[in-house]
C-alpha positions as CSV (number, residue, x, y, z in Angstrom):
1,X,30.9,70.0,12.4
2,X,30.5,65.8,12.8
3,X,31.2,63.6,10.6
4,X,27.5,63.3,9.7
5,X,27.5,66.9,8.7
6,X,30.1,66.4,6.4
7,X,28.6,63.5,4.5
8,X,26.0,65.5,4.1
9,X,27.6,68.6,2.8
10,X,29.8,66.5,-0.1
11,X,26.4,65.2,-0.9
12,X,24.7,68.8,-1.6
13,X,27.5,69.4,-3.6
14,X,27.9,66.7,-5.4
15,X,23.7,67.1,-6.6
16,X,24.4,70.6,-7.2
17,X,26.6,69.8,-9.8
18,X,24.1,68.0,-11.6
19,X,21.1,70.9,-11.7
20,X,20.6,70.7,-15.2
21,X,20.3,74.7,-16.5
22,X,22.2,77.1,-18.8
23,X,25.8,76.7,-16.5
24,X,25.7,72.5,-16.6
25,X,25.9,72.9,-20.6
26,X,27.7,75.8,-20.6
27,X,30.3,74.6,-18.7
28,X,30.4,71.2,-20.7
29,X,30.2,73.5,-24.4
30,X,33.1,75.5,-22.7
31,X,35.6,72.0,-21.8
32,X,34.6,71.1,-25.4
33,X,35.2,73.7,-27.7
34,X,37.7,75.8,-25.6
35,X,39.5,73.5,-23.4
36,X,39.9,72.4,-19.9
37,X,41.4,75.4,-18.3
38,X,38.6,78.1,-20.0
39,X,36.1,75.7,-18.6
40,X,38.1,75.8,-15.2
41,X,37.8,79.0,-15.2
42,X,34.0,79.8,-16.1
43,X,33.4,77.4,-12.9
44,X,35.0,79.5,-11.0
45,X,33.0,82.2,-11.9
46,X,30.4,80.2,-11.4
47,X,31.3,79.2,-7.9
48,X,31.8,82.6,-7.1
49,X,28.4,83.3,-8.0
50,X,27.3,80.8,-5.5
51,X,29.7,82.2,-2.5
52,X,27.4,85.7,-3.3
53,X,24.1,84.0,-2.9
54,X,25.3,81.9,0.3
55,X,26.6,85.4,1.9
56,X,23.1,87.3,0.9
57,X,21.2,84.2,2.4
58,X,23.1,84.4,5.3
59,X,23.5,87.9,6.3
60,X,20.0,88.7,4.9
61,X,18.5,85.9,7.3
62,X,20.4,86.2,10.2
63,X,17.0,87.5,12.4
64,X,15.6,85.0,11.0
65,X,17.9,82.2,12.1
66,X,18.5,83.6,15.3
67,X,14.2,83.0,15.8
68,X,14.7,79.5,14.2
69,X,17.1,78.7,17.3
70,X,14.8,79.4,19.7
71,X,11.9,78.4,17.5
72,X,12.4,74.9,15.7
73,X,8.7,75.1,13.7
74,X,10.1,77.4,11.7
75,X,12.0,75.1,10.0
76,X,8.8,75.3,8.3
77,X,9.9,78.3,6.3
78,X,13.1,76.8,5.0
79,X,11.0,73.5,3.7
80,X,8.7,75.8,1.9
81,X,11.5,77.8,0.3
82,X,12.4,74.6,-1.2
83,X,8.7,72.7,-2.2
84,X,7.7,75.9,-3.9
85,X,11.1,76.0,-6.0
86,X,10.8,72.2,-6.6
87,X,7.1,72.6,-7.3
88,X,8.2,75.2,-10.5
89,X,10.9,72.7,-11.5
90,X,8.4,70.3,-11.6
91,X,5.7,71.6,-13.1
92,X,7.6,74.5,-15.5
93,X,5.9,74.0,-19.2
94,X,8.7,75.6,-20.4
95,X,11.3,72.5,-18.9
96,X,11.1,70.4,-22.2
97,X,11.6,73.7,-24.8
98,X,14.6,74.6,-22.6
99,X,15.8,70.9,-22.6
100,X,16.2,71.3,-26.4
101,X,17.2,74.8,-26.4
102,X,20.0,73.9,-24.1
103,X,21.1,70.5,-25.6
104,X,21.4,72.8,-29.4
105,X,23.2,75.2,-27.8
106,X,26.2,73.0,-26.5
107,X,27.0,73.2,-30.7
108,X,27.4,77.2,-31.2
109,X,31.1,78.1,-31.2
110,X,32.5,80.5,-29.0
111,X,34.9,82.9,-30.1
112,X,38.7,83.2,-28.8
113,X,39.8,82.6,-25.4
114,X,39.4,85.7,-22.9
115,X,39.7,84.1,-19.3
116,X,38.5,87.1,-17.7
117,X,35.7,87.2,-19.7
118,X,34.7,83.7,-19.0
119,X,35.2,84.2,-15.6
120,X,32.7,87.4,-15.1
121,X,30.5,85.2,-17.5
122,X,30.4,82.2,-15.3
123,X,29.2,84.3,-12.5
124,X,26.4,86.6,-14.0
125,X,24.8,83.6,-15.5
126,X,24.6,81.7,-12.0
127,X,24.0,85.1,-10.2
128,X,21.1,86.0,-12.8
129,X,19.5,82.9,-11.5
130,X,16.9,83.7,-9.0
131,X,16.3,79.7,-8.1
132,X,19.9,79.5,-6.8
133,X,19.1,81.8,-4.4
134,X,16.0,80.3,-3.7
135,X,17.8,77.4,-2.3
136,X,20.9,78.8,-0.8
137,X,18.5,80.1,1.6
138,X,16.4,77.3,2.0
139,X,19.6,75.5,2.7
140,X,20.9,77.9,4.9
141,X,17.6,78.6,6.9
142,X,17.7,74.7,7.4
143,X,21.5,74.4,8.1
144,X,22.1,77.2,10.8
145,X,19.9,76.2,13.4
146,X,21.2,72.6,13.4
147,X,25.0,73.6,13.7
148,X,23.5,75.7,16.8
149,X,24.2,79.3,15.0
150,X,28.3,78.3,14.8
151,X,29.2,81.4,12.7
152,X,32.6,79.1,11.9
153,X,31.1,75.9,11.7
154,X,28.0,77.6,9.6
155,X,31.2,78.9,6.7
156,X,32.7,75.4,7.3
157,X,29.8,73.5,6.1
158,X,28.9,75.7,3.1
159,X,32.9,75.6,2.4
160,X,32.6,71.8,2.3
161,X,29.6,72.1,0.0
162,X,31.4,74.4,-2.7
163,X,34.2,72.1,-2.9
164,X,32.3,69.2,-3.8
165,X,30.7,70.9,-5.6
166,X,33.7,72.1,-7.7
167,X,35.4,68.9,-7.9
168,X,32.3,67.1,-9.5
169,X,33.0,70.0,-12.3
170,X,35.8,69.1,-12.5
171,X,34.9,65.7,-13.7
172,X,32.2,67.0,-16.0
173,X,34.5,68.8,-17.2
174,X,37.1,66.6,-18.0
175,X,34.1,63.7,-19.5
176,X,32.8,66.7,-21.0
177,X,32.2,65.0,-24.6
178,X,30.8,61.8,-23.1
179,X,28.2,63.8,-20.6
180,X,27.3,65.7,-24.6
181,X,26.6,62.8,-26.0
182,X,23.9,61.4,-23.2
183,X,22.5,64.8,-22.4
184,X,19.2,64.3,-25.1
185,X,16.4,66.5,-24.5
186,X,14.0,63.7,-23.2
187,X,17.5,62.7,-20.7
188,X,17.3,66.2,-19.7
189,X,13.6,67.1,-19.2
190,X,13.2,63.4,-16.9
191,X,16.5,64.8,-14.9
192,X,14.5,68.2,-14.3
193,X,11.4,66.4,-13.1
194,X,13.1,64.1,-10.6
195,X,15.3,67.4,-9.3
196,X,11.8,68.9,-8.8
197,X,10.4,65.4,-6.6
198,X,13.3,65.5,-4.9
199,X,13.5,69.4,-3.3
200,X,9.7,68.6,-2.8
201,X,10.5,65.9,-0.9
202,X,13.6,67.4,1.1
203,X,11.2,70.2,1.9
204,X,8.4,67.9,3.1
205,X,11.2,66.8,5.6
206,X,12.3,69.7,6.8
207,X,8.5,71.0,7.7
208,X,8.3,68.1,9.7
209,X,11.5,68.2,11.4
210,X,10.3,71.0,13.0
211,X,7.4,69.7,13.8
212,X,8.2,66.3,15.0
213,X,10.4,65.8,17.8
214,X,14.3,64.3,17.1
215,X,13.5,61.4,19.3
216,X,10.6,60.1,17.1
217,X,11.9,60.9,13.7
218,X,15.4,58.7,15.1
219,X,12.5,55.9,15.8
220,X,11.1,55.9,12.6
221,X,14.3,56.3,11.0
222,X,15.6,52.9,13.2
């Protein structure tokens, strides 16, 4: 994995860290009324949630990669995972009703610490979410082809990705009450919409990076 890939890995996980859903405020409600280390630990569950998607996409695609090495069009399929879940972000009617559902619900009080419970909480409530799937495998149908089917440097670059990932939560976590006060429900319904232009757009890419050949998109990109 080049330097290049590894850029680009911190940044994945550093925008994961800002999908705004049920984990971004429960992990913020979590630092604010329970305290660092609960919230520490719901992430983890969280993350752990994550590692079980990456390892479905990946095991559950391998045919699939193995055909995208051989066959760079079907980079195709990976951009279309990720326009189609961009397009519901987008366009979801419901975005604005969750917005406010989610920004009231950083105020209900949870009950006494129980770190196992938090734990096994963080991770069904990322697991439960279908989308997060979606694009761990869009990812990963994208991703394995370009590291040239590296089972090692594959792990690597997801590895990098989850780390990021966690150390951005870490500082939500710890500017938890500040992040509360600018999460408003128009803040978080504007946030959802430009998550949903930007998969679209990373997806628009990736079709045509298997169409196009590297030496022209290096042209245009120069």
């Amino acid at each position: 994995m080049d330097i290049y890939d590894f850029k680009n890995a911190i940044l994945i996980g550093f925008f994961m860290a800002f999908m705004i859903g049920p984990v971004f405020f429960m992990l913020i409600q979590t630092s604010i009324l329970k305290g660092a280390r609960a919230a520490i630990i719901f992430d983890l569950g969280v993350i752990l949630g994550d590692i079980s998607f990456i390892l479905i996409a990946y095991y559950g695609s391998r045919s699939l990669l193995e055909k995208i090495k051989d066959d760079p069009r079907l980079f195709f399929i990976g951009g279309l995972v990720l326009i189609i879940y961009g397009l519901i972000t987008y366009f979801d009617r419901e975005n604005k009703k969750e917005a406010i559902a989610s920004a009231k619900s950083i105020e209900v009080p949870i009950v006494k610490n129980n770190y196992l419970k938090l734990l096994v909480k963080g991770y069904f409530l990322n697991f439960i979410n279908i989308g997060v799937l979606a694009f761990w495998l869009g990812t990963v149908l994208v991703i394995g082809p370009t590291l040239n089917m590296n089972q090692n440097a594959i792990f690597a670059y997801f590895s990098v990705i989850i780390v990021s990932y966690f150390i951005t939560d870490l500082s939500k976590i710890f500017l938890a009450k500040q992040l509360k006060n600018k999460m408003t429900p128009n803040v978080i319904y504007r946030v959802k919409k430009i998550m949903g232009i930007t998969l679209i757009i990373c997806g628009v890419f990736l079709i045509l990076k298997g169409f196009i050949p590297n030496e022209k998109i290096n042209e245009f990109m120069q």
